[in-house]
DONU-945556 format. One record per residue: residue in three letters; x negated, y, z of N, C-alpha, C in turn. Coordinates in nm, 4 decimals. Each point is the difference from the previous one (the first is absolute). Layout:
// residues N
{pt ALA; {X; Y; Z}; {X; Y; Z}; {X; Y; Z}}
...
// end
This chain:
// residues 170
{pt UNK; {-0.0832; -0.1193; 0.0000}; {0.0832; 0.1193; 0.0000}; {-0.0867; 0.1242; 0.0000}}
{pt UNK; {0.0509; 0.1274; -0.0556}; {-0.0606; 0.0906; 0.0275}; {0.0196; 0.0851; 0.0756}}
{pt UNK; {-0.0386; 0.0697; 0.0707}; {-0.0322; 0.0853; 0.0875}; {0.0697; 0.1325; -0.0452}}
{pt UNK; {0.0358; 0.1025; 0.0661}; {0.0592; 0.1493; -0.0029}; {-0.0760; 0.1556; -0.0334}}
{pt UNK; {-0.1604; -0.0798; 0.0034}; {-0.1110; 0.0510; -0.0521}; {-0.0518; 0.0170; -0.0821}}
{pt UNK; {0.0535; -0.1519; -0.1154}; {-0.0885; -0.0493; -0.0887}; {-0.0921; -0.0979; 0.0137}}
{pt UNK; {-0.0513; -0.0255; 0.1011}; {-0.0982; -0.0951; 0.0495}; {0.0381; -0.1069; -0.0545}}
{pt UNK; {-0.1113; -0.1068; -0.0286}; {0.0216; -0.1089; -0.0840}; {0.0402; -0.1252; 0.1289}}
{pt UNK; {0.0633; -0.1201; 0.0029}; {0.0022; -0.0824; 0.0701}; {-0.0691; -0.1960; -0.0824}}
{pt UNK; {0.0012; -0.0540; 0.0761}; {-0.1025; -0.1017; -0.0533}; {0.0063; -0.1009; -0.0034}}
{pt UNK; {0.0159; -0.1543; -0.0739}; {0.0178; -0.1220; 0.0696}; {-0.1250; -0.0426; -0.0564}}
{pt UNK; {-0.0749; -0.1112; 0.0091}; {-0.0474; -0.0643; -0.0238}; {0.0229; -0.1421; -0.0643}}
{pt UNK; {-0.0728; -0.0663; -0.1114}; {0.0576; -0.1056; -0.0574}; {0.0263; -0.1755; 0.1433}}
{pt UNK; {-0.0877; 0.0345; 0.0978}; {0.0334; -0.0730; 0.0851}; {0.0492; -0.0152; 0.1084}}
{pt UNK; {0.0974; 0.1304; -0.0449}; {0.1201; 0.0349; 0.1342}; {-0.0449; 0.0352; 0.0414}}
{pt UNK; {-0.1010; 0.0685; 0.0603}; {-0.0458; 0.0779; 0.0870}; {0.0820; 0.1728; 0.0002}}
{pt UNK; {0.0526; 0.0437; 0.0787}; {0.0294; 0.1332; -0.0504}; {-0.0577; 0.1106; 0.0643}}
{pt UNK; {-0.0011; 0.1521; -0.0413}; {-0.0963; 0.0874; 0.0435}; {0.1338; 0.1185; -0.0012}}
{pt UNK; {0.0420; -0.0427; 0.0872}; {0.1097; 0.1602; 0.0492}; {0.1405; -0.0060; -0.0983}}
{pt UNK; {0.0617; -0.1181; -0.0495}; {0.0894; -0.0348; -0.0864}; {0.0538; -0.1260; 0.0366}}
{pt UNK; {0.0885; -0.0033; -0.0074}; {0.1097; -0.1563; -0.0069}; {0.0507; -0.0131; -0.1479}}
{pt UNK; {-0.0209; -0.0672; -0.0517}; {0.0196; -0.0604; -0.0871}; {0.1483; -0.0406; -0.0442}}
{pt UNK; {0.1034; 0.0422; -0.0560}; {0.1420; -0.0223; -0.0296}; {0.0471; -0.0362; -0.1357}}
{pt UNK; {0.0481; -0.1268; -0.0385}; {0.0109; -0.0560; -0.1011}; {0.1442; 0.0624; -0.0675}}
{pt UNK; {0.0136; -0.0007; -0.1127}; {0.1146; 0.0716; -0.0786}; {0.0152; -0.0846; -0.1431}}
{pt UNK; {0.1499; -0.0170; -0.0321}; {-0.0214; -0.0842; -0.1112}; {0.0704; 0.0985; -0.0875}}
{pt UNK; {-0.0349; 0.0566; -0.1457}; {0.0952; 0.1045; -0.0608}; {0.1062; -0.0889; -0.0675}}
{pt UNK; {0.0842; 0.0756; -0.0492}; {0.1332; -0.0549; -0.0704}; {-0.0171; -0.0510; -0.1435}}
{pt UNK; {0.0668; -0.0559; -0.0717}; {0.0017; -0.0448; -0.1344}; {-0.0406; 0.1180; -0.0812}}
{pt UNK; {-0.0586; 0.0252; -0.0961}; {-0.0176; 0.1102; -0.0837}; {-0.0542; -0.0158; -0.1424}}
{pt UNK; {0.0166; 0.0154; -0.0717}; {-0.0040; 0.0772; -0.1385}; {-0.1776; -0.0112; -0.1000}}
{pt UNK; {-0.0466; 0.0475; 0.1750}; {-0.1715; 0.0442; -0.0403}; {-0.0743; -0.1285; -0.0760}}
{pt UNK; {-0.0972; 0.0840; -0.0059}; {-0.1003; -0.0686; -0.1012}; {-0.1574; -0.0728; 0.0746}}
{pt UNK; {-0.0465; -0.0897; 0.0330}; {-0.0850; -0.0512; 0.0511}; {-0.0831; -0.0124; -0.0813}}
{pt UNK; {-0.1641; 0.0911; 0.0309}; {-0.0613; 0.0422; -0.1091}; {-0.1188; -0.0899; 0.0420}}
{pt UNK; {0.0030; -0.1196; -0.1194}; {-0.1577; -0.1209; 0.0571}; {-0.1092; 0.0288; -0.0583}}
{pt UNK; {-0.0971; -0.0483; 0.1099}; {-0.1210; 0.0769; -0.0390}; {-0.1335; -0.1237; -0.0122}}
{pt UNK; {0.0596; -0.1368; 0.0539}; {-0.0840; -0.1101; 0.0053}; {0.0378; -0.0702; -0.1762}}
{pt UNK; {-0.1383; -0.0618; -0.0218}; {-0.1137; -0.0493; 0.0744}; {-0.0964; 0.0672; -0.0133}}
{pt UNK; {0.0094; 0.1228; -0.1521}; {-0.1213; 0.0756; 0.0479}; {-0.0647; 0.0571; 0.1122}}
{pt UNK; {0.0923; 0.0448; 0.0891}; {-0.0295; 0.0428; 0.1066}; {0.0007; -0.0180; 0.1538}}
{pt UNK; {0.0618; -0.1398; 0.0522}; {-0.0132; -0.0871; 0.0586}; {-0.0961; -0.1140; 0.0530}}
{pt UNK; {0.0262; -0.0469; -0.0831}; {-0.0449; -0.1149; -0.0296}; {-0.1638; -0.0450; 0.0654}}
{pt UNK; {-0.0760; 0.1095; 0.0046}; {-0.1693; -0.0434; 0.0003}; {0.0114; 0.0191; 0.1694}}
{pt UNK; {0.0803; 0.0986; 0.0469}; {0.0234; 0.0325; 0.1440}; {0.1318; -0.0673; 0.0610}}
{pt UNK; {-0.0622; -0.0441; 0.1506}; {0.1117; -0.0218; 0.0655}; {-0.0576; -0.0339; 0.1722}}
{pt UNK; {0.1190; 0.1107; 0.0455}; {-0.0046; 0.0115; 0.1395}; {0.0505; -0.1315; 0.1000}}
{pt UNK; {-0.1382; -0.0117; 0.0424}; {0.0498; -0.0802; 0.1351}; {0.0738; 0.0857; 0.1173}}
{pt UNK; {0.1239; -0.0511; 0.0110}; {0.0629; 0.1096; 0.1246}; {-0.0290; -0.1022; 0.1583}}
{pt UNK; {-0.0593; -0.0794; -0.0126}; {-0.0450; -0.0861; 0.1354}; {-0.1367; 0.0859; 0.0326}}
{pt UNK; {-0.0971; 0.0528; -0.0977}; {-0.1273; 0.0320; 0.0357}; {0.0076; 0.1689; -0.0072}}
{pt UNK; {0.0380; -0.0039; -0.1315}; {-0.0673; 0.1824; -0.0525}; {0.1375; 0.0610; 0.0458}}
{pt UNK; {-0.0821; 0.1314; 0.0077}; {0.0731; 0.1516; 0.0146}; {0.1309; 0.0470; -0.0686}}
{pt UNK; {0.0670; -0.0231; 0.0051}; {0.0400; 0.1496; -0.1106}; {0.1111; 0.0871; 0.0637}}
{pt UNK; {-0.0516; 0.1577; -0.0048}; {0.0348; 0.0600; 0.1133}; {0.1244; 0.0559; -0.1144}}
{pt UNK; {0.1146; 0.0112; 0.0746}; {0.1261; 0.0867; -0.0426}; {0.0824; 0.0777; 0.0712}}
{pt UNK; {-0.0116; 0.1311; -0.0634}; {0.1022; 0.1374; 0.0715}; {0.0931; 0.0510; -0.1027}}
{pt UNK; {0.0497; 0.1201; 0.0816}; {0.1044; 0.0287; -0.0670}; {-0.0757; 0.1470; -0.0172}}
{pt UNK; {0.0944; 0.0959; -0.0560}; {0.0023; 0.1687; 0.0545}; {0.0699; 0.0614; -0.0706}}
{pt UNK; {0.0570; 0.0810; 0.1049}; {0.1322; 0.1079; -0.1484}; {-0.0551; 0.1408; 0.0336}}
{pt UNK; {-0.0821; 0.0345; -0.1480}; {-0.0695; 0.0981; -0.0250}; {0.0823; 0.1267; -0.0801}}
{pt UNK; {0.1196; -0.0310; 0.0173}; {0.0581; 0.1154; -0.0129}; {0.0595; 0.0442; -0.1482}}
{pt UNK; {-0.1653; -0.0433; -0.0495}; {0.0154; 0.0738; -0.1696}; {-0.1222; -0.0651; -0.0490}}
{pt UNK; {-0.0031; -0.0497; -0.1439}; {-0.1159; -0.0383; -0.0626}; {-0.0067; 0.0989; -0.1045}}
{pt UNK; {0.1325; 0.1019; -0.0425}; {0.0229; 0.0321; -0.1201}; {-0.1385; 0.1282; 0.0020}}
{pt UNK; {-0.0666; 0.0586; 0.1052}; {-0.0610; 0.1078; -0.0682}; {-0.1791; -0.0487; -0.0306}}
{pt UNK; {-0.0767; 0.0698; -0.0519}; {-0.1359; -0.0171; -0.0550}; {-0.0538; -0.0644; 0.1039}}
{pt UNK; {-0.0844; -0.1078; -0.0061}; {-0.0793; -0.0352; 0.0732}; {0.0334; -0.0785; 0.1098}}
{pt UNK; {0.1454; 0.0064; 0.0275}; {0.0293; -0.1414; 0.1244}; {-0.0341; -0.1330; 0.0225}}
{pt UNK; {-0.0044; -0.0494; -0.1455}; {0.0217; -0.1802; 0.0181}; {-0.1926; 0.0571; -0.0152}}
{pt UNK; {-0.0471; 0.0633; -0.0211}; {-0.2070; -0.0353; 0.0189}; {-0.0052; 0.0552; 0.1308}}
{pt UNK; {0.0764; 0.0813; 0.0915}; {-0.0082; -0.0014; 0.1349}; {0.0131; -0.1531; 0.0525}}
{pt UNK; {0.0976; -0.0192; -0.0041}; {0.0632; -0.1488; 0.0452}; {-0.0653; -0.1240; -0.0443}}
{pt UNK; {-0.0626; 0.0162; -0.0890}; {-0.1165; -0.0924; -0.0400}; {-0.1000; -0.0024; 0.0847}}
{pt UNK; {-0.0809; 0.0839; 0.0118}; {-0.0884; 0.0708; 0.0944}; {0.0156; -0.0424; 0.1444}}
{pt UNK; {0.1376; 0.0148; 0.0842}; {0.0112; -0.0380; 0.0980}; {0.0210; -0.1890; 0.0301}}
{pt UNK; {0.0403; -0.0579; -0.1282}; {0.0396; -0.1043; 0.0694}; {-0.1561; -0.0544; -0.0198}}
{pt UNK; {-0.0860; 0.0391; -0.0855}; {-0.1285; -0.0268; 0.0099}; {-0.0715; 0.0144; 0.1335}}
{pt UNK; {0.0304; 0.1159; 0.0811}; {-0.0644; 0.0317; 0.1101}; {0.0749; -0.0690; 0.1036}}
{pt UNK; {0.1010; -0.0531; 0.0158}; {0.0471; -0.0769; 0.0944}; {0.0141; -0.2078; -0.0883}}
{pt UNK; {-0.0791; 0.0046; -0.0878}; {0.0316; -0.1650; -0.0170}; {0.1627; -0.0551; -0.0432}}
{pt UNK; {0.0420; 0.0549; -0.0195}; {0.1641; -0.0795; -0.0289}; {-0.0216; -0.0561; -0.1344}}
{pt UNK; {0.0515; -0.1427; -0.0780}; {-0.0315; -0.0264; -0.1072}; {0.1606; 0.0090; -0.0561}}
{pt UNK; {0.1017; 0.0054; 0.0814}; {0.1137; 0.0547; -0.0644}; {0.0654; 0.0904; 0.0646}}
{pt UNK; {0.0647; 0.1179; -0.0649}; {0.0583; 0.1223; 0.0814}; {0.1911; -0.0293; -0.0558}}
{pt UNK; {0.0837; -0.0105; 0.0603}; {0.1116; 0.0620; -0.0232}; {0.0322; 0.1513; 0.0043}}
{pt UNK; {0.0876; 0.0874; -0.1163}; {-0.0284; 0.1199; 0.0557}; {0.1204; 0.0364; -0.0800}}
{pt UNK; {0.0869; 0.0818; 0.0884}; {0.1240; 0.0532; 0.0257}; {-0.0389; 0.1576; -0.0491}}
{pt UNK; {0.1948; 0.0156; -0.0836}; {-0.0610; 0.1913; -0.0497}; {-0.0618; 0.0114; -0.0741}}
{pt UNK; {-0.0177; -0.0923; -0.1089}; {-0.1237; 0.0004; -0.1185}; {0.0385; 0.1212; -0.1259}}
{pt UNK; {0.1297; 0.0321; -0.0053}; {0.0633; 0.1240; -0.0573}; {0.0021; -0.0278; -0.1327}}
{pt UNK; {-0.0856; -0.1112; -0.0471}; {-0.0326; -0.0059; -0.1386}; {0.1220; -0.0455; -0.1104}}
{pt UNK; {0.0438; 0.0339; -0.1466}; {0.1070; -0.0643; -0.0482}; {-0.0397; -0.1685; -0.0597}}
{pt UNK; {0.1058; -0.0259; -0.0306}; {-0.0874; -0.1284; -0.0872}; {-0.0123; -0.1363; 0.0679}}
{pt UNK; {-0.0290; -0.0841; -0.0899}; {-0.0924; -0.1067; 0.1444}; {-0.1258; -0.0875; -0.1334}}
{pt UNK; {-0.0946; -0.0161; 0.0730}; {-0.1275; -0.0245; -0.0331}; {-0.1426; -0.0057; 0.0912}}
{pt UNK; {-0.1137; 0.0276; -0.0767}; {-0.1158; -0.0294; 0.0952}; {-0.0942; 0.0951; -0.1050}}
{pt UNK; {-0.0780; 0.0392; 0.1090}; {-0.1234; 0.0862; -0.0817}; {-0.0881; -0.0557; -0.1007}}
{pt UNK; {-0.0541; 0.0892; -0.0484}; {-0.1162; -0.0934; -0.1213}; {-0.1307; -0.0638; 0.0606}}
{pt UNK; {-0.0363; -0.0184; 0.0989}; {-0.0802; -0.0010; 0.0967}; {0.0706; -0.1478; 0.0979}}
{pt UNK; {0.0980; 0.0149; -0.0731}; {0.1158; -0.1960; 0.0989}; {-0.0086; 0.0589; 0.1183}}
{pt UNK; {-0.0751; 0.0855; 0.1324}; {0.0191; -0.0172; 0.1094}; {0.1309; 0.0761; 0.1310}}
{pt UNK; {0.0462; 0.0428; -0.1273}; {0.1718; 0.0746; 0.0780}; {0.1552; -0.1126; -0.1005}}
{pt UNK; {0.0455; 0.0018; 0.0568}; {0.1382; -0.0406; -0.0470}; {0.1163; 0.1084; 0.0330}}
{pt UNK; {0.0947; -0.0264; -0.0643}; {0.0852; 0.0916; 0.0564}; {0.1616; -0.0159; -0.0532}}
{pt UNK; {0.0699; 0.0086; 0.0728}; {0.1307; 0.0251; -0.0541}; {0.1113; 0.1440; 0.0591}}
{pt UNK; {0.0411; 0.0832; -0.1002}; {0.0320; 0.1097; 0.0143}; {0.1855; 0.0603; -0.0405}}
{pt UNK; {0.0761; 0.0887; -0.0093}; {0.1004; 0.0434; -0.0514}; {-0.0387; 0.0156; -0.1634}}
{pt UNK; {0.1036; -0.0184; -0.0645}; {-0.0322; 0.0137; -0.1290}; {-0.0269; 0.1570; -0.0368}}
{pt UNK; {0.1147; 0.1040; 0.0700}; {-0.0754; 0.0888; -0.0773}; {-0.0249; 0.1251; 0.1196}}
{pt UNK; {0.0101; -0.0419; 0.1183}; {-0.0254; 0.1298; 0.1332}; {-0.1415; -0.0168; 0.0845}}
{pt UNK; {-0.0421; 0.0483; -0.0097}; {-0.1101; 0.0110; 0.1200}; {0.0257; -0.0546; 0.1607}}
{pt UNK; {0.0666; -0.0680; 0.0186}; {0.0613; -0.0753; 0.1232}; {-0.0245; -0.1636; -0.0141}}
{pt UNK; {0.0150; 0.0146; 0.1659}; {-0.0161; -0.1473; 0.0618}; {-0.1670; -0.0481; -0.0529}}
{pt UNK; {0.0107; -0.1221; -0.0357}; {-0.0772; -0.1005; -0.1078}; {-0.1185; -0.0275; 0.1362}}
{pt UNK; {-0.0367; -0.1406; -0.0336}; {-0.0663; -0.1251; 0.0418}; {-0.1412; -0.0202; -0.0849}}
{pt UNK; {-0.1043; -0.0181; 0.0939}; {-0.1399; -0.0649; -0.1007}; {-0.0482; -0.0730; 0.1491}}
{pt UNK; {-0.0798; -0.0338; -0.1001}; {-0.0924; -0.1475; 0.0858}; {-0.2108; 0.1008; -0.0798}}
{pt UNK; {-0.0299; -0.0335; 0.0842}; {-0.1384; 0.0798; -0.0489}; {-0.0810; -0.1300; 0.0701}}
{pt UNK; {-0.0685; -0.0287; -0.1073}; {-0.0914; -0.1535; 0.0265}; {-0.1746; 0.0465; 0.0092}}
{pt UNK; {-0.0678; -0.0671; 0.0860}; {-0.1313; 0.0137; -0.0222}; {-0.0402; -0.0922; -0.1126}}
{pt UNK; {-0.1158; -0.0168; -0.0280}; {-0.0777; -0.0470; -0.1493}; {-0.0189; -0.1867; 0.0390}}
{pt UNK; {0.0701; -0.0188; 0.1344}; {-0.0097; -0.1546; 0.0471}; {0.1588; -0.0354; -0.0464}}
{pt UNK; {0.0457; 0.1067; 0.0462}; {0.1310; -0.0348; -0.0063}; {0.0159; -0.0280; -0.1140}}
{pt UNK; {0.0131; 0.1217; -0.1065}; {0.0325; -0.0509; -0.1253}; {-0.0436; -0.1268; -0.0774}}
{pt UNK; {-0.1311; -0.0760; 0.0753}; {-0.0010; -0.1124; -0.0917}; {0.0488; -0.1072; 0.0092}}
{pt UNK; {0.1007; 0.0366; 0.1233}; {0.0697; -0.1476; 0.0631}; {0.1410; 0.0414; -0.0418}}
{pt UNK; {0.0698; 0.1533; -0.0193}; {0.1110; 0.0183; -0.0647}; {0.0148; -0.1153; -0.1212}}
{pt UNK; {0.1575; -0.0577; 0.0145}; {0.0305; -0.1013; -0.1117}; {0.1132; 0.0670; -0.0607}}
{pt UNK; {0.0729; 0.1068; 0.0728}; {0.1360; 0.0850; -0.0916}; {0.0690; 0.1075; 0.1308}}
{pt UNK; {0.0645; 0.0276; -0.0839}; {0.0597; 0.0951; 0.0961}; {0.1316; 0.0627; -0.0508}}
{pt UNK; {0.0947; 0.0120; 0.0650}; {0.1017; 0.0399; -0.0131}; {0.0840; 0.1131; 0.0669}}
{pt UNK; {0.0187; 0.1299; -0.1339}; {0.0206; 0.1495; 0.0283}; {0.1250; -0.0180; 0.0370}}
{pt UNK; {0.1162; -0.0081; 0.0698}; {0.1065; -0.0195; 0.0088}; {0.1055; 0.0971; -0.0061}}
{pt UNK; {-0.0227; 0.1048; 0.0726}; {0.0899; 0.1070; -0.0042}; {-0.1092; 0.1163; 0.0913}}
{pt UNK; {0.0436; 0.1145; 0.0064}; {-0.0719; 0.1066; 0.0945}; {-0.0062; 0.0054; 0.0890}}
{pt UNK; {0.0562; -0.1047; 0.1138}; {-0.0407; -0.0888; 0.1046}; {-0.0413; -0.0533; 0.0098}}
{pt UNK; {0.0054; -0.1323; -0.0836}; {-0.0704; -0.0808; 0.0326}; {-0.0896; -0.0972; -0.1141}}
{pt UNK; {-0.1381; -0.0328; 0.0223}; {-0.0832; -0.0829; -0.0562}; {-0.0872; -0.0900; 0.0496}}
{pt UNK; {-0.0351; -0.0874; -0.0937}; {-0.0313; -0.1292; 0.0834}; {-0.1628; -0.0367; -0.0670}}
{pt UNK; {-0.0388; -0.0025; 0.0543}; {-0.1721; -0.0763; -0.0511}; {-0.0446; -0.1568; 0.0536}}
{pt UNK; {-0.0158; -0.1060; -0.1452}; {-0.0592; -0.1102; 0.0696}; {-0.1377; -0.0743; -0.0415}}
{pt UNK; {-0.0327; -0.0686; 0.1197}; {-0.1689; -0.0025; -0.0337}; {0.0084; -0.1301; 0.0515}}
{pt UNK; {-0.1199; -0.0372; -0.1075}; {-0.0886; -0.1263; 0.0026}; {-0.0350; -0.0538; 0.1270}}
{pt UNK; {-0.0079; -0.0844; 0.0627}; {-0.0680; -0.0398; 0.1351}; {0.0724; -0.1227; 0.0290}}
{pt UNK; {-0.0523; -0.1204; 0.0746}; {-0.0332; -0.0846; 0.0547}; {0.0055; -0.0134; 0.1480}}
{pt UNK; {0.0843; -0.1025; 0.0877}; {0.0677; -0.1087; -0.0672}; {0.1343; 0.0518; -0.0771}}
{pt UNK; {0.0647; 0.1121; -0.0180}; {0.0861; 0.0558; -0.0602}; {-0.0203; 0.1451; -0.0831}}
{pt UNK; {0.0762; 0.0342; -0.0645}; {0.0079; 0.1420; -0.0692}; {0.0417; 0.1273; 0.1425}}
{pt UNK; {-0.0312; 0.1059; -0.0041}; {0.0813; 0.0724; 0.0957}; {0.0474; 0.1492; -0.1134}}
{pt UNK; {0.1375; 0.0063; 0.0347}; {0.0681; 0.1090; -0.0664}; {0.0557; 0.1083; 0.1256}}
{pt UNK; {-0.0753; 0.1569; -0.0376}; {-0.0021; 0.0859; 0.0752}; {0.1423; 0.0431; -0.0453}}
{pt UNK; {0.0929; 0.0440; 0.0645}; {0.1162; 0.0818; -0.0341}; {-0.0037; 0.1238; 0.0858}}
{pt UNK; {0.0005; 0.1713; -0.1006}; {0.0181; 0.0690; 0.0735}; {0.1064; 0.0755; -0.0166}}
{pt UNK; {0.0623; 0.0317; 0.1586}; {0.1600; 0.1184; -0.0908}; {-0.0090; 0.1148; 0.0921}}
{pt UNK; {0.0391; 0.0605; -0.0691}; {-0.0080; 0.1687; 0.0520}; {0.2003; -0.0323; 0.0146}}
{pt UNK; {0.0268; 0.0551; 0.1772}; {0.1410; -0.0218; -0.0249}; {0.0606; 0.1474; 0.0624}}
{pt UNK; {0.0966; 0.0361; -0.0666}; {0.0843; 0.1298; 0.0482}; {0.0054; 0.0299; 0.1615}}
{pt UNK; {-0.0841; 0.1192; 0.0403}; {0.0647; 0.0874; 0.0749}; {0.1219; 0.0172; 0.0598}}
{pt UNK; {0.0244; -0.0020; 0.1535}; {0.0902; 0.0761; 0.0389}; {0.0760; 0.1335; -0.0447}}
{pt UNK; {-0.0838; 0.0457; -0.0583}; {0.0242; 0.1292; -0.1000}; {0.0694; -0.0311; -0.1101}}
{pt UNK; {-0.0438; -0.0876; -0.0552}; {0.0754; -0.0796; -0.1244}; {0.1668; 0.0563; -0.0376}}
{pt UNK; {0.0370; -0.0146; -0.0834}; {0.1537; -0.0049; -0.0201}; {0.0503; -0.1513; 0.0661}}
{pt UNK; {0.1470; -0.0091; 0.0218}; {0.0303; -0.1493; 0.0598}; {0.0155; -0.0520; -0.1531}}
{pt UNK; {0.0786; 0.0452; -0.0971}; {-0.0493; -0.0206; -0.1522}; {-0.1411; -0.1259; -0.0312}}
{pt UNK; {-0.1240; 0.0653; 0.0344}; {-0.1328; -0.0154; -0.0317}; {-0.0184; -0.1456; 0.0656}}
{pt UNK; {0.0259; 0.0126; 0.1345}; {0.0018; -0.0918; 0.1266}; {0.0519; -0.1059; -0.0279}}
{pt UNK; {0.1193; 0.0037; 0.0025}; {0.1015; -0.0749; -0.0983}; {-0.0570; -0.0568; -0.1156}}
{pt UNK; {-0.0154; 0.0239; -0.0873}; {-0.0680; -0.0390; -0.1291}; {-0.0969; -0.1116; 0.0071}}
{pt UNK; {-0.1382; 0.0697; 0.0808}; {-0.0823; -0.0660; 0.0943}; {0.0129; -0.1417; 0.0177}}
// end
């Protein structure tokens, strides 16, 4: 979960957690498109989640839409180690991934609101096997690893502020 700050929160691939509980969510039937990315990119990597690391947070940064955010946010998850970020408020339209593979994202089609990304370190991405933009809530990333696959789901969910409309919908 994230924090009221922004602050990132953390699990670890072997349950271990670092200031986060961990809450499972299953999304609804939908429409979307599950975008595969194995075997080129799979395949040579794969996480042991009995031994190795892999650290995961969240953060709702508010806004990705102006100059220079997502290479801030790069920057930081570098300086704190996270190999996957969930990140809420991404503002962006559309849904896709940078030319660079290491952001995903799913957005409103045509407003600067809401929208969902997953921002991967350079480990992460080689164990990414697909991922799925779902709506401007919610998206899902899944990766290679041993003795099973693990699929990150992240959702950005309506505010108390919200309309009951929105909530509702939700």
């Amino acid at each position: 979960s994230t924090t009221a700050n922004g602050t990132a929160n953390s699990t670890t691939a072997n349950g271990t957690a670092n200031s986060s509980t961990t809450n499972s969510t299953t999304p609804s039937a939908t429409t979307s498109q599950t975008i595969n990315l194995a075997p080129a990119n799979a395949m040579t990597s794969k996480l042991n989640i009995t031994k190795d690391i892999f650290t995961v947070g969240t953060w709702n940064v508010k806004t990705l839409w102006a100059t220079g955010k997502l290479e801030l946010l790069r920057n930081e998850m570098k300086r704190y180690k996270y190999d996957v970020i969930g990140i809420s408020e991404v503002r962006w339209t559309g849904k896709g991934e940078t030319s660079s593979g290491d952001f995903i994202y799913s957005g409103e089609s045509n407003t600067h609101t809401k929208g969902v990304g997953i921002l991967l370190s350079a480990k992460a991405r080689k164990l990414l096997l697909c991922y799925n933009p779902i709506d401007s809530r919610i998206i899902t990333a899944r990766f290679n690893a041993t003795p099973f696959n693990v699929t990150i789901i992240h959702v950005y969910a309506p505010t108390a502020e919200s309309s009951e409309d929105e909530i509702e919908s939700f």
